[in-house]
PALO-190538 format. One record per residue (C-alpha): y, z, x. Coordinates in steps of 0.05 Angstrom, whole numbers, plus 5000, padded with zeros to 4 digits. Layout:
REM PALO-190538
YZX ...
END
This chain:
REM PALO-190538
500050005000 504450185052 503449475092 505449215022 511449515013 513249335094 510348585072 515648525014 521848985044 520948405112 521347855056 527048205027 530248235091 529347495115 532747185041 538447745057 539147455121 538646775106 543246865041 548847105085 548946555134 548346035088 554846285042 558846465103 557745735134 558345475062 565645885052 567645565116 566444885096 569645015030 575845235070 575244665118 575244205061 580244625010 586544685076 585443905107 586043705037 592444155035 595543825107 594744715121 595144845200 591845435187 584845005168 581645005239 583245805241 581346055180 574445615196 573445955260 574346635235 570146485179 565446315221 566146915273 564947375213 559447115194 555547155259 558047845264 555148105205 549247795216 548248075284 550048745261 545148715197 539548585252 541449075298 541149535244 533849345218 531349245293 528049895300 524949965226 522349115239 519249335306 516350065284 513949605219 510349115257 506449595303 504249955241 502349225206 498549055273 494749695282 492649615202 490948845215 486349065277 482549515232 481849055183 479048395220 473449005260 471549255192 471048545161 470547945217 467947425170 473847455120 478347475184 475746895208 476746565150 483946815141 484846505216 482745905201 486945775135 493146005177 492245515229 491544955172 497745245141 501045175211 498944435213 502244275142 508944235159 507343695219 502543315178 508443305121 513843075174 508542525198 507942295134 515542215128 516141875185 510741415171 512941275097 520041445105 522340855043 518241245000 519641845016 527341705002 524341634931 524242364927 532142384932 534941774906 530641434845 530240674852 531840584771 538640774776 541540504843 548740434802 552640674745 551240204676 545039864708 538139844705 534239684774 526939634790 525939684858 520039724909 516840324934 517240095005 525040025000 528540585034 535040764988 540841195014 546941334968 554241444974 558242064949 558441944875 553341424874 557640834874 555640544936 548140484956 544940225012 537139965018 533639725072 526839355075 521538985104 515838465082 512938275155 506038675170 504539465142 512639525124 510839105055 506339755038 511340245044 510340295115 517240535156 519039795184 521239995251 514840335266 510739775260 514139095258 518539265329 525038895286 530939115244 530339105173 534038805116 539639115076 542339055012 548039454986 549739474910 556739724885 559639654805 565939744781 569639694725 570539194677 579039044698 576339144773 578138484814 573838684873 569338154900 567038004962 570637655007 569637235068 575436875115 574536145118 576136305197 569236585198 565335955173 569735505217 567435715288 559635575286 556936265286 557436385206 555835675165 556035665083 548735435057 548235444986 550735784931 546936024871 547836254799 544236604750 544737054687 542137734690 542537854609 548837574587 552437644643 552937144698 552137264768 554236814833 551136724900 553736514961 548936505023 550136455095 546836395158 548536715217 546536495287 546636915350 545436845419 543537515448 537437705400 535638355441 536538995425 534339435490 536640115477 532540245406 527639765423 528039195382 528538555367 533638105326 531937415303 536236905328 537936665258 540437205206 541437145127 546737355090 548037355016 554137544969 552837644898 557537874840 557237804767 562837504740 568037914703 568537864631 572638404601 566538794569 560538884627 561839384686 561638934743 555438874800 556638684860 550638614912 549638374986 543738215032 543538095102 536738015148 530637625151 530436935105 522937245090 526037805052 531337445015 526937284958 525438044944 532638174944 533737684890 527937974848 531338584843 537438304824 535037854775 531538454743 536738844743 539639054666 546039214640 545639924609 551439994543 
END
C-alpha cells in the first residue's frame, strides 16, 4: 500500500512539474506575442523574466521533493527486490513486457518516418484541404496546413514504394511533387500570376493550357515546363530531374462560388494525380 501511495504521489509530482513548465513557457509566448503585436520595448524583457521564473520555481519545487523522491525510491527498490525473490517467474514476465514497452515508442517513430504522408493524416484530414470544398485525396499525400487553414501544402510521389504511402525521399532518392491549394472569396481578384519576362528567357516555356468544370464552376490551367541545368542536389542527397512541371489552376470568379485556386510543380509522372484531385474536388454551399 505504501509503494502505492509513493507510485501515485511520484505521478502527482511529474504532471505538477510538467504543468508548470508548460504554462510558464506558454505565458511567455502569450506575452511575446500580446507586446510585438503592441510595438512594447518591454516584450523581449517581460519574456525573459517570464522565463527566469519559471525555471526558478521549477528548480526549487525539485529541490524541495529531492530528498522524499530519493528516500521513496530506495524504499520502492528494496520492496521490488523482495518481490522479483519471492516471485521470479512473474518478474520475468514483468521484465520482458517493459522492455517491449521501451521498444514502442521507436517502433512508433519508425513507422512515422517510414509512412510520414499518412501519418500527416492524423493532423490534417485530406477531405477538407480548404474552406467551402470538398477534396479526396490519397493516403500517400503528405498534407501540411497554414494558420487558419487557408493555405495548404501537399507533397507526393508515384515512382517505386512512395505510390503506397511510402515517405518519397526514403526510397525514390528525388524530391517530390507539391501542390498547394488556397480559396478565397467570391469578390477576391487573386490569381496567380506569372511575368511574361519569365517565359521569354528559355528556362520557363508556356505548354498548354487546360479547362474544366468542377460542378458548375469552371476552372483554368496553365502548364509550364521548367528546364535546369544543375539537376544535383549534394547536401540532402538527391536528385532533381532536369525537366520540372508546373501548373496554375484557378476557378474562374463568378460572384456566387468561393474561389480555388491550386498549383503543382514536380515530376510530369505526378501531374495526372494532381488533376484527379482537383477535378474531384466539390464545392460545399
Amino acid at each position: 500500500m505504501e509503494v502505492r501511495t509513493h507510485v501515485l504521489k511520484r505521478v502527482l509530482l511529474f504532471f505538477a512539474e510538467a504543468g508548470l513548465l508548460i504554462v510558464g513557457y506558454a505565458s511567455a509566448f502569450k506575452l511575446a506575442i500580446h507586446f510585438d503585436s503592441a510595438d512594447n520595448n518591454l516584450a523581449p524583457i517581460l519574456v525573459l523574466f517570464t522565463l527566469l521564473i519559471t525555471i526558478f520555481s521549477f528548480l526549487v519545487l525539485r529541490r524541495r521533493t529531492r530528498k522524499w523522491k530519493i528516500e521513496g525510491d530506495a524504499a520502492g527498490w528494496i520492496a521490488d527486490r523482495s518481490w522479483r525473490q519471492a516471485h521470479p517467474s512473474r518478474a520475468k514476465k514483468v521484465r520482458r513486457m517493459y522492455r517491449c514497452l521501451l521498444c514502442l515508442p521507436g517502433i512508433c517513430v519508425a513507422i512515422v518516418f517510414l509512412f510520414l504522408p499518412v501519418a500527416s493524416r492524423i493532423v490534417y484530414s485530406g477531405t477538407y484541404l480548404v474552406p467551402h470544398y470538398r477534396f479526396s485525396v490519397p493516403l500517400n499525400w503528405m498534407i501540411l496546413k497554414s494558420r487558419g487553414d487557408f493555405f495548404v501544402w501537399a507533397f507526393f510521389s508515384y515512382q517505386g514504394a512512395a505510390r503506397y504511402g511510402f515517405t518519397p525521399i526514403w526510397f525514390n532518392h528525388s524530391l517530390p511533387s507539391s501542390a498547394t491549394f488556397v480559396s478565397s472569396d467570391p469578390t477576391s481578384a487573386f490569381t496567380w500570376w506569372r511575368p511574361q519576362s519569365e517565359t521569354t528567357h528559355g528556362h520557363t516555356t508556356h505548354v498548354a493550357k487546360t479547362e474544366f468544370k468542377m460542378g458548375t464552376i469552371e476552372v483554368n490551367c496553365w502548364e509550364y515546363r521548367h528546364t535546369y541545368n544543375d539537376t544535383s542536389a549534394p547536401s540532402v542527397g538527391l536528385v532533381t530531374p532536369a525537366v520540372l512541371w508546373e501548373v496554375l489552376c484557378s476557378t474562374q470568379p463568378n460572384g456566387r462560388d468561393f474561389n480555388l485556386h491550386a498549383s503543382f510543380f514536380g515530376q510530369r509522372e505526378d501531374v495526372p494525380a494532381f488533376y484527379n484531385v482537383l477535378q474531384g474536388a466539390t464545392p460545399t454551399h
